[in-house]
N, C-alpha and C positions, 0 to 999 in steps of 0.2 A: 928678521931675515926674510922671512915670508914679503912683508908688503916692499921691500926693496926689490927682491927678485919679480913680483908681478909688476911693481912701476918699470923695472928692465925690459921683461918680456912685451908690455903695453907700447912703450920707447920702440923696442924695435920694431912692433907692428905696425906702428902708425908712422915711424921712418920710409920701411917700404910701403907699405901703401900709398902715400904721400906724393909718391912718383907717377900716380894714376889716378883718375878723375872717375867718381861716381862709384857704385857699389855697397855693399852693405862690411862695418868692421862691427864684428863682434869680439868682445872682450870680456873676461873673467872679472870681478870685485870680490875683494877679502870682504867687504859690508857696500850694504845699498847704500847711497848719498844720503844725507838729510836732509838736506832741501838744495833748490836749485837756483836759491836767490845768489848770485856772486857777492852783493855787497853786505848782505846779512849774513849768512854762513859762515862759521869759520872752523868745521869739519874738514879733514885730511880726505874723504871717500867722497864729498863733496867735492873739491876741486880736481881728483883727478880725472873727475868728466868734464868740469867748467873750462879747465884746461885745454881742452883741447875742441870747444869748442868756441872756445871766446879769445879774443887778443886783446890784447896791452899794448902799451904805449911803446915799451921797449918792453926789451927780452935779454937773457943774457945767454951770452955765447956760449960754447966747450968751452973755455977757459976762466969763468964767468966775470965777462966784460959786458958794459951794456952798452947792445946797439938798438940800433932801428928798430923798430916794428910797424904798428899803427903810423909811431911818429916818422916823418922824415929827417929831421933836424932839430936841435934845441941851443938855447942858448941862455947865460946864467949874467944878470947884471951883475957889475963889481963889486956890490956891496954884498951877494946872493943873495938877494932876497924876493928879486924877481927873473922866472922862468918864461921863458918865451918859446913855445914849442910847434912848430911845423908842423901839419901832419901829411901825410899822403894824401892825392886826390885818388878820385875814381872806385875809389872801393866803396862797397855796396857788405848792407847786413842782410844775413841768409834770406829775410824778407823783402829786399828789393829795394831799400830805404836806404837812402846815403849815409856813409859816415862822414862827418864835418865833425868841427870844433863845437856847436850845440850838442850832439850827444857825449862825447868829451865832456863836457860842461853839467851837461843833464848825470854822467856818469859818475863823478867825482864829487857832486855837489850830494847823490843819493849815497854814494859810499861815505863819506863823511858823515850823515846824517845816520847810518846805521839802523835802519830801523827806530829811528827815535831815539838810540845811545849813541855818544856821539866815539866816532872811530877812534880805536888807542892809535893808529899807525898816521893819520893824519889829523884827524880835528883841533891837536895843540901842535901842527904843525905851518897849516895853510893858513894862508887868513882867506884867500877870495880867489876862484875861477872864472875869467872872464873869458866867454868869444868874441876873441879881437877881431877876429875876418871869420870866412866860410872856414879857410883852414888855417886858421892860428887861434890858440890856447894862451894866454898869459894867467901865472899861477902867483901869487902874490903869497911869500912864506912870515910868519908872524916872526923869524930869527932864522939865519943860516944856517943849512941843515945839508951837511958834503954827501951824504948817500941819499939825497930825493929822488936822485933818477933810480937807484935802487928799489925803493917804494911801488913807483910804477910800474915793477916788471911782479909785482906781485897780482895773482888771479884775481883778488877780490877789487882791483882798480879796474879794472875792463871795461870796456865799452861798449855799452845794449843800445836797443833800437828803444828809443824813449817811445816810439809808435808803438811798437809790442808792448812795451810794459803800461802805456795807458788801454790798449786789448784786454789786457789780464786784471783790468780794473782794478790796478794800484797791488798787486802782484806777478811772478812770473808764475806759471805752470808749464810743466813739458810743453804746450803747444804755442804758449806765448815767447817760450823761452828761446830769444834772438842774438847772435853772436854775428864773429865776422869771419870767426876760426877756419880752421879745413875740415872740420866736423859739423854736421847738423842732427 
């Protein structure tokens, strides 16, 4: 009851805040994170910072449908087994570094690698992340798999600035640590 109540109370501060640019949010944790790796990590007090400071491909709505985020558009060949995914131009990670389909690519290739184990949520799902263009993703699935775009809206798929994380000399730490969220 506790940690639902402070992910509410967190929800609703970063709602209104959300509406205004620049300032400092402070916020309470039942526990400090454990690390600040997104694709390593798979602590609950870990992502409820990575969350909000990193984006995804898609996200899911109040009614939880998945739309847009990062992505613009997707599209699913007839056999499913290949993903063709849009993304948005013009955004920029907190460091100044575009987001394209290479950190995409850089993102999903390191989450699946897991630290050297290989991911349960996709490694025996994908077979290969290609950058077709500056922004387009095609994701090649080893078997059909109806909730992939659901995967994606999960925190530990996000998209880092491959520039920061070669900074951080093949880690992230607080100061390397680069999103595209509404938080920094």
């Amino acid at each position: 009851m506790k940690k639902l109540l402070l992910s509410a109370l967190l929800f609703l501060a970063s709602s209104a805040l959300a509406q205004t640019q620049g300032g400092t949010l402070t916020a309470a944790w039942a526990q400090d994170p454990v690390g600040l790796d997104p694709h390593i990590t798979s602590a609950y007090s870990s992502f409820q910072i990575l969350e909000n400071v990193l984006d995804t491909l898609v996200t899911l709505d109040e009614e939880q449908n998945v739309v847009p985020s990062l992505a613009e558009s997707w599209r699913v060949s007839e056999d499913g087994l290949t993903w063709t995914i849009t993304l948005k131009e013009g955004i920029t990670f907190h460091d100044g570094t575009p987001f394209n389909a290479e950190a995409v690519k850089f993102s999903l290739d390191r989450f699946m690698q897991n630290g050297g184990k290989p991911s349960f949520l996709l490694a025996d799902i994908v077979d290969t992340v290609e950058a077709t263009g500056d922004y387009e993703v095609t994701i090649a699935l080893q078997q059909p798999f109806a909730a992939f775009t659901s995967l994606l809206a999960f925190a530990g798929t996000c998209a880092v600035s491959p520039e920061a994380y070669a900074l951080g000399e093949g880690e992230f730490t607080p100061n390397e640590f680069v999103g595209s969220g509404p938080y920094k």
